[in-house]
N, C-alpha and C positions, 0 to 999 in steps of 0.2 A: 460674586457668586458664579458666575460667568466662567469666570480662571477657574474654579476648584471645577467646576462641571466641564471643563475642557482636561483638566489634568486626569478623572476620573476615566473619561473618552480614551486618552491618549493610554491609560494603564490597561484597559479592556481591551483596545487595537494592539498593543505591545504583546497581552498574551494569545491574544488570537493568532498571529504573524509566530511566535516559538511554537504554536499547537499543531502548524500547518507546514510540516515539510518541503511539501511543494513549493510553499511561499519563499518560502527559505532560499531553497536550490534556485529558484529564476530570479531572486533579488542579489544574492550575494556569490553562489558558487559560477551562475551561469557564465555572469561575466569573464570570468576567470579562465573558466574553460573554453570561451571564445579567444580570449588570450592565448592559450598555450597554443589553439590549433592553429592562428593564423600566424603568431613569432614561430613557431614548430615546422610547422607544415608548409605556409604559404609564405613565409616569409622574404627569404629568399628569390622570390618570384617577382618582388616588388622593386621598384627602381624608384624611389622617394627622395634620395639623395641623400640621406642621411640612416643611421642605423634604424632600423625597422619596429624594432623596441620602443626608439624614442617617439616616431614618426604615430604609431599606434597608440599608444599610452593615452592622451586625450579622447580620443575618441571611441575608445573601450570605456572609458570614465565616463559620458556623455551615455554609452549603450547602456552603463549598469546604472545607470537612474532610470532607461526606459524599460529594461527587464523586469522591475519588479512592479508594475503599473497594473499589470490584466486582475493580478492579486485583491491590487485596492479598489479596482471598480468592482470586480465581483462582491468583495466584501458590503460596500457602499449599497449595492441592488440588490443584494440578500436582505441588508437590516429592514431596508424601504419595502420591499415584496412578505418579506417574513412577517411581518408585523412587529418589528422590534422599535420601529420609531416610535409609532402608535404605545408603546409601551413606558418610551421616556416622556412622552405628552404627560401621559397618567401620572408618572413622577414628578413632574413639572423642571425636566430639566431642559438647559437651554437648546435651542435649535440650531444656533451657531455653533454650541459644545458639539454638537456629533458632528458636526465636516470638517470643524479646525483639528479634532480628533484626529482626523482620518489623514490630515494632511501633515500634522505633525509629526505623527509615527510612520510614513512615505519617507518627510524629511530624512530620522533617524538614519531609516532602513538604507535608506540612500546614502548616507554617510558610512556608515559600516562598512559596505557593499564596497565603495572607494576605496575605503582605509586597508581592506584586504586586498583590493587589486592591485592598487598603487604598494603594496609590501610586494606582492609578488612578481609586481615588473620593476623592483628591487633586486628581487634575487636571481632576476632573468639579465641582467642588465643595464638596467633604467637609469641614465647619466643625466637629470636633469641641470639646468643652470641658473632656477629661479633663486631670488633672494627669498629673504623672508617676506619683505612686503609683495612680493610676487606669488606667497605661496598663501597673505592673505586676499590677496586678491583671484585666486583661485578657489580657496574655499567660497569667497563670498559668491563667484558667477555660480557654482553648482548649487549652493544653497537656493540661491531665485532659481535657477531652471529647477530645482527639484519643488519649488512650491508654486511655481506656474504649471509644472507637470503636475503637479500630485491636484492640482484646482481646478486643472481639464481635463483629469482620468477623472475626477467624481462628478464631473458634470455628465460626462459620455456615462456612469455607471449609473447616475440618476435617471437617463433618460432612456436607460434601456428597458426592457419589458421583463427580462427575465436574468438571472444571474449568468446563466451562457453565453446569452449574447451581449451581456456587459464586457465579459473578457475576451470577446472575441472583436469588439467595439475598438480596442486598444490598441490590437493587432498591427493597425497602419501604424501609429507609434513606435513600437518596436521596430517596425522593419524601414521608415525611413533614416535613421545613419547609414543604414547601407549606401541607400543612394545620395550621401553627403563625400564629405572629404575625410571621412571617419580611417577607409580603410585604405585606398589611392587620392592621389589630388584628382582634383575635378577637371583637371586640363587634362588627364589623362584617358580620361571618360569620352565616348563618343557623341558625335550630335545631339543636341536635344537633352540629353543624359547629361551632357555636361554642364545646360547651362541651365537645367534644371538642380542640378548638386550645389552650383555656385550662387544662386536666388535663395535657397530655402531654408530656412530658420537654423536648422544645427549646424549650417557650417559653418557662418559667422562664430557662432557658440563654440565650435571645437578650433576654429581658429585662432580667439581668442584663448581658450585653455594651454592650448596649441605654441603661441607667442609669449605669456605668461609664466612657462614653463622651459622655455629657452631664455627666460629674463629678458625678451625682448617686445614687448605687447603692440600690435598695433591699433594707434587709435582708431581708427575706423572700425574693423572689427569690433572693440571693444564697446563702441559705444549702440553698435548695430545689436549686440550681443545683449543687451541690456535691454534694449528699447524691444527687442523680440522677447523676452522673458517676462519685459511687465508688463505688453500685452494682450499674451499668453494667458498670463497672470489676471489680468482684469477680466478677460473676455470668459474663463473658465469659473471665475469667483462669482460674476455677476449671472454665468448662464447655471449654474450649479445654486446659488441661493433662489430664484427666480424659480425653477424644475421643483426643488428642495420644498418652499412655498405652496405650489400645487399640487405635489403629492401628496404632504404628511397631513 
């Protein structure tokens, strides 16, 4: 019963996410358009050592999982403040159905959002050298970062007060790749900057995508990469059902 009230969840979040534009543009187009401007615009500026396409690619992949985040905690703090949970109680459907819901169609959304970036840093240039088992081993790390993200966006939209300040709760999300290895190496970052880039959960993450995608992975990264995704993963699952418990 469990699975069909999670699959019901996940078809109401599907057409909520096509209803909403907005949703749309900062999950799947934004990414894309932060591509063009920095292989475009800034590219050139960069000293990576390697083509700037390839250097970028990972870490544009990693952004367009946290772009479409503000989305789903808003959504998550709307159902809770609206009375809509209050409304599946009355239908007796399950409680875990509404957040695996939620976390599922993130999933999706986050895979889409890839598949179109990664085409268009195809037609930009994008010379990857992974195998096949390197390209499942690429899907598998976004897959966990997108469900240890999509587990600690609904925690933060749980515990916010209002649907505003859910999405604005996510903010810090979105804007640390920046201060990763996403867009220069972190050696090339100044004091403090730098060794804050090189400590902090997505770089190992884009590191790994990073080596993975040159078919050359390295194990430390990868295994840093993992043990930060699960967590991520536990800490958002557990603070997100706990929140979840004492609202509904």
């Amino acid at each position: 019963m469990s699975k069909s009230h999670s699959l019901v969840m996940l078809r109401r979040n599907a057409k909520h996410i096509a209803r909403n534009p907005t949703s749309v543009f900062n999950a799947v187009l934004m990414p894309i358009v932060l591509m063009l401007m920095f292989v475009y615009m800034f590219g050139d500026a960069f000293d990576v050592g390697v083509r700037y396409i390839d250097y970028a690619t990972p870490g544009l992949m990693l952004m367009a999982v946290c772009y479409g985040l503000g989305s789903v905690a808003t959504t998550v703090n709307s159902d809770m403040t609206k009375g809509i949970i209050n409304r599946f109680k009355v239908m007796d459907v399950s409680r875990g159905a509404v957040l695996t819901g939620h976390v599922v169609a993130s999933v999706l959304t986050n895979l889409v959002a890839i598949a179109a970036l990664v085409g268009v840093a195809f037609l930009l240039g994008f010379d990857p050298k992974a195998s096949f088992t390197d390209w499942l081993g690429i899907v598998g790390v976004i897959v966990l970062l997108a469900i240890a993200a999509g587990w600690f966006t609904i925690a933060l939209g749980l515990s916010a007060k209002s649907p505003e300040t859910a999405g604005l709760a996510t903010v810090p999300l979105v804007m640390l790749p920046f201060f990763s290895s996403a867009i220069v190496p972190a050696e090339k970052m100044g004091p403090g900057l730098r060794e804050f880039a090189q400590y902090q959960p997505f770089t190992s993450i884009i590191e790994t995508l990073r080596g993975l995608i040159n078919g050359a992975p390295a194990t430390g990264d990868l295994v840093l990469a993992l043990a930060w995704c699960v967590a991520i993963a536990l800490v958002g699952y557990l603070w997100a059902r706990s929140t979840f418990t004492k609202r509904a």
